[in-house]
C-alpha positions in Angstrom: -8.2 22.3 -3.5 -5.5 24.5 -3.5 -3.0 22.9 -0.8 -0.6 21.1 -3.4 -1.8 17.7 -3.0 -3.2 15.8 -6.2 -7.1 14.8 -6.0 -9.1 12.9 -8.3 -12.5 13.9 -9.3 -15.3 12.1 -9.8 -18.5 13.8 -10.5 -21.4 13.5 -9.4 -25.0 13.6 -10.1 -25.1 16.3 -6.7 -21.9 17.4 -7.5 -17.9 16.3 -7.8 -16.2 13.9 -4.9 -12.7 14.8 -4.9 -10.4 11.7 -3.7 -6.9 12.4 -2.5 -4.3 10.7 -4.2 -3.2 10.0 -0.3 -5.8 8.3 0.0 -5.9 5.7 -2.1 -2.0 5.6 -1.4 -3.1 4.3 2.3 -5.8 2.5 1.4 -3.1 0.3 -1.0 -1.0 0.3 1.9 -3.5 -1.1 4.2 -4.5 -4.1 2.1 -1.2 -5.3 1.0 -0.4 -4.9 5.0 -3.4 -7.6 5.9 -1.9 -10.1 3.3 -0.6 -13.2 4.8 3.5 -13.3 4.5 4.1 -9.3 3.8 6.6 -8.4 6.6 6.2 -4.3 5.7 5.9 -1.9 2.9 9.5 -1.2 1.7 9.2 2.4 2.6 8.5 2.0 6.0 11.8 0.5 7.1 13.5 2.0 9.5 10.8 5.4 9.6 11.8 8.4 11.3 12.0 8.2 14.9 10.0 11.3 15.3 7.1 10.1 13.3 7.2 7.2 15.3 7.5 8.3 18.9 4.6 11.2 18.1 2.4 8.6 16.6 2.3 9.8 13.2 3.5 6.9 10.9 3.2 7.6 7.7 1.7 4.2 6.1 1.5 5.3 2.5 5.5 5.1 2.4 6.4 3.1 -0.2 3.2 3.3 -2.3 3.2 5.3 -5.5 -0.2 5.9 -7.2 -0.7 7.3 -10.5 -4.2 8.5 -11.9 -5.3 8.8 -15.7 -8.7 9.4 -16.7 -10.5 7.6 -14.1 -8.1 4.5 -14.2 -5.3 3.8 -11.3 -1.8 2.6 -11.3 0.1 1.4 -8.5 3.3 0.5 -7.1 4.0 -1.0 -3.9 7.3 -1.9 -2.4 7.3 -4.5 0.1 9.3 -6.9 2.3 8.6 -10.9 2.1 8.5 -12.9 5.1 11.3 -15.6 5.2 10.2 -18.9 3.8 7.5 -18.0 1.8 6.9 -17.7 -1.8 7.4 -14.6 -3.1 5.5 -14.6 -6.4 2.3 -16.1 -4.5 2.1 -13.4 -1.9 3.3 -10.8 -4.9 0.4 -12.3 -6.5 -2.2 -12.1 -3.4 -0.8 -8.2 -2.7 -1.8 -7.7 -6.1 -5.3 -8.6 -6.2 -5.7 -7.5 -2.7 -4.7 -3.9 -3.3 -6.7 -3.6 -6.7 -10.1 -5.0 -4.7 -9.2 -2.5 -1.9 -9.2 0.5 -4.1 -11.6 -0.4 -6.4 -14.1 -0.7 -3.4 -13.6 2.1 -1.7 -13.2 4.6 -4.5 -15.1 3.1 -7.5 -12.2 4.0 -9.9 -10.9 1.1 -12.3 -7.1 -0.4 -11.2 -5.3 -0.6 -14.2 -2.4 -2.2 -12.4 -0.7 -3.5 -8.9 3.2 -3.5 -9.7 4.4 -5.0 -6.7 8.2 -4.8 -6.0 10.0 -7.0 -3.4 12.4 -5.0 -1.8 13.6 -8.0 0.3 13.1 -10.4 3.0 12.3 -9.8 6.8 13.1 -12.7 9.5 10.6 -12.9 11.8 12.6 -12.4 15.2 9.3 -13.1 17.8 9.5 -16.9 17.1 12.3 -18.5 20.0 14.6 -21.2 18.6 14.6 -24.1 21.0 17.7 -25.6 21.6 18.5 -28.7 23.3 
């Protein structure tokens, strides 16, 4: 595991599972993504145009995980939709993340610090005007 990423490892009674710090950087991403009212991650604003037109957006942007002995720490930074509450979808990011990573790696979450970077309109509704 020599290619300067950071792993945690877990063993095993057939051996040790090594879980990329990556991994459980995108699978954060991912969940707070599917919650109701998040507009992005924070990071992801205004990405590189060459990661975008190649295909190759980096989702974990914005997500910063820290591992100590077996437990996780996270911190998200995301945009709010207009109009809604920010401490309830703080809260739902939260709990979504922690359930998210907890699931697919087995590791306890310490914490979900989520940080609202700001607000994002959502320009796809039309304004009738009469």
């Amino acid at each position: 595991m020599a290619d300067g990423k950071e792993y945690i490892s877990c063993p095993d009674e057939l051996g040790t599972i090594h879980i990329s710090e990556d991994v459980l950087a995108v699978t954060a991403a991912a969940a707070a993504l599917e919650v109701e009212n998040v507009g992005s991650l924070a990071g992801n604003l205004g990405g590189d145009i060459v990661e975008l037109l190649a295909g190759k957006k980096n989702l974990s942007r914005g997500v910063r995980v820290g591992v100590t002995e077996g437990s996780v720490s996270v911190d998200i930074s995301l945009l709010v939709k207009y109009g809604a509450s920010v401490q309830e979808t703080a809260k739902t990011v939260q709990d979504a993340v922690a359930v998210a990573i907890e699931n697919a790696s087995g590791l306890n979450v310490e914490g979900v610090n989520v940080h609202v970077a700001g607000v994002t309109l959502d320009r796809s509704k039309k304004t009738r005007q009469g």
